[in-house]
Every structure is written in C-alpha cells, then in structure tokens.
C-alpha positions, 0 to 999 in steps of 0.5 A: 500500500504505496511505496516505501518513503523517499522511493524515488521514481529513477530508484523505483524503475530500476528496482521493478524492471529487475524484480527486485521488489525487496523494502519497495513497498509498505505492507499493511494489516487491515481488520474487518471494518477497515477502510482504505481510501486508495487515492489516484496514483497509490501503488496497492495491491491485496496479497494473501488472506481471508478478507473481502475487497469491496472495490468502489471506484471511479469509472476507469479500465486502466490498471498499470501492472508492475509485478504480477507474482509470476503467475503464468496464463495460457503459457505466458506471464502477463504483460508488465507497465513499469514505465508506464505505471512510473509516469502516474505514480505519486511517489509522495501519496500515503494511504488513508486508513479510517476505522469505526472507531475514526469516523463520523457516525450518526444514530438514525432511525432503524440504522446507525451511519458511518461516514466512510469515504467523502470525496468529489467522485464518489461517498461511502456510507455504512449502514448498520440496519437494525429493524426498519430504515427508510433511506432517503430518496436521492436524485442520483443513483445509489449502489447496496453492497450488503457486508453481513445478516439478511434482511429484505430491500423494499420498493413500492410494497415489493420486498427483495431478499436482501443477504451477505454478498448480495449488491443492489442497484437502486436508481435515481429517485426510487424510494426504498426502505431497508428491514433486517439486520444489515451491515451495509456499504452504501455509494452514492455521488 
C-alpha cells in the first residue's frame, strides 16, 4: 500500500524492471471494518488472506501492472507497465486508513451511519440496519453492497431478499426502505 518513503521514481524503475521488489513497498494489516481510501496514483495491491475487497471506484479500465507474482496464463506471464505505471505514480501519496472507531457516525432511525469515504467522485456510507430504515430518496443513483445478516430491500410494497454478498442497484429517485439486520456499504455521488 504505496511505496516505501523517499522511493524515488529513477530508484523505483530500476528496482521493478529487475524484480527486485525487496523494502519497495509498505505492507499493511487491515481488520474487518477497515477502510482504505486508495487515492489516484497509490501503488496497492491485496496479497494473501481471508478478507473481502469491496472495490468502489471511479469509472476507469486502466490498471498499470508492475509485478504480477509470476503467475503464468495460457503459457505466458502477463504483460508488465513499469514505465508506464512510473509516469502516474505519486511517489509522495500515503494511504488513508479510517476505522469505526475514526469516523463520523450518526444514530438514525432503524440504522446507525458511518461516514466512510467523502470525496468529489464518489461517498461511502455504512449502514448498520437494525429493524426498519427508510433511506432517503436521492436524485442520483445509489449502489447496496450488503457486508453481513439478511434482511429484505423494499420498493413500492415489493420486498427483495436482501443477504451477505448480495449488491443492489437502486436508481435515481426510487424510494426504498431497508428491514433486517444489515451491515451495509452504501455509494452514492
């Protein structure tokens, strides 16, 4: 998650184009509930373990790959960007970690809120659903990533089942309520 402080790009270009990958990055630990703000530019990747990525992004199909731990597909390694990847870098991004216990929360009806993520492209919510709640009508879309329990999303007396794993699109303008025990990552613009 970024690379090491003081990486410069000359330094990390050598380092890449020979696989010596040593001291190069910092490797994090997260915790279930973490949150990492991956701003443009911020080298990351996710290495072994039993977590799951809930990957909310701006609309982009570029992704620069500079090490891809030798895996081999169709007989062949995939194709490496070192330099391409080292052109929009920013040697000097850190990672933005907040947890529940960091971040703004607010106690609604049926729901507690966390503020996760503010930025200009995208927000991030998470709701902890208990009972009933009635999320506000939004003039822009809103995207349900349901982390945990079960429960039901309602539209118009219509109920959807609603489980862990589960991801719900709700379009603009749509009035939903959300009943159940859910924890719940809610974008929106």
């Amino acid at each position: 998650m970024g690379l090491k402080e003081g990486m410069t790009k000359e330094e990390f270009t050598a380092k890449a184009k020979s696989g010596n990958f040593d001291d190069m990055f910092n490797i994090i630990s997260v915790k279930k509930g973490d949150c990492i703000y991956v701003k443009p530019g911020l080298v990351h990747a996710s290495l072994e373990g039993s977590i799951v990525i809930c990957e909310v992004q701006q609309n982009s199909d570029t992704t620069y790959r500079i090490y891809d731990f030798d895996r081999v597909i169709d007989g062949e390694k995939r194709e490496l960007h070192i330099d391409k990847a080292a052109d929009v870098i920013n040697f000097d991004e850190h990672p933005e970690i907040t947890t529940a216990e960091t971040r703004k929360t607010v106690t609604l009806q049926g729901a507690l809120k966390e503020e996760v993520v503010r930025c200009q492209y995208f927000n991030i919510d998470r709701l902890q659903v208990e009972g009933i709640y009635d999320d506000p009508t939004s003039p822009n879309f809103r995207v349900y990533s349901i982390l945990d329990g079960e429960g039901k999303i309602i539209h118009s007396g219509k109920k959807y089942s609603a489980r862990k794993g589960d991801t719900y699109f709700i379009p603009a303008g749509l009035e939903v309520s959300i009943e159940g025990k859910l924890d719940i990552l809610k974008s929106f613009l």
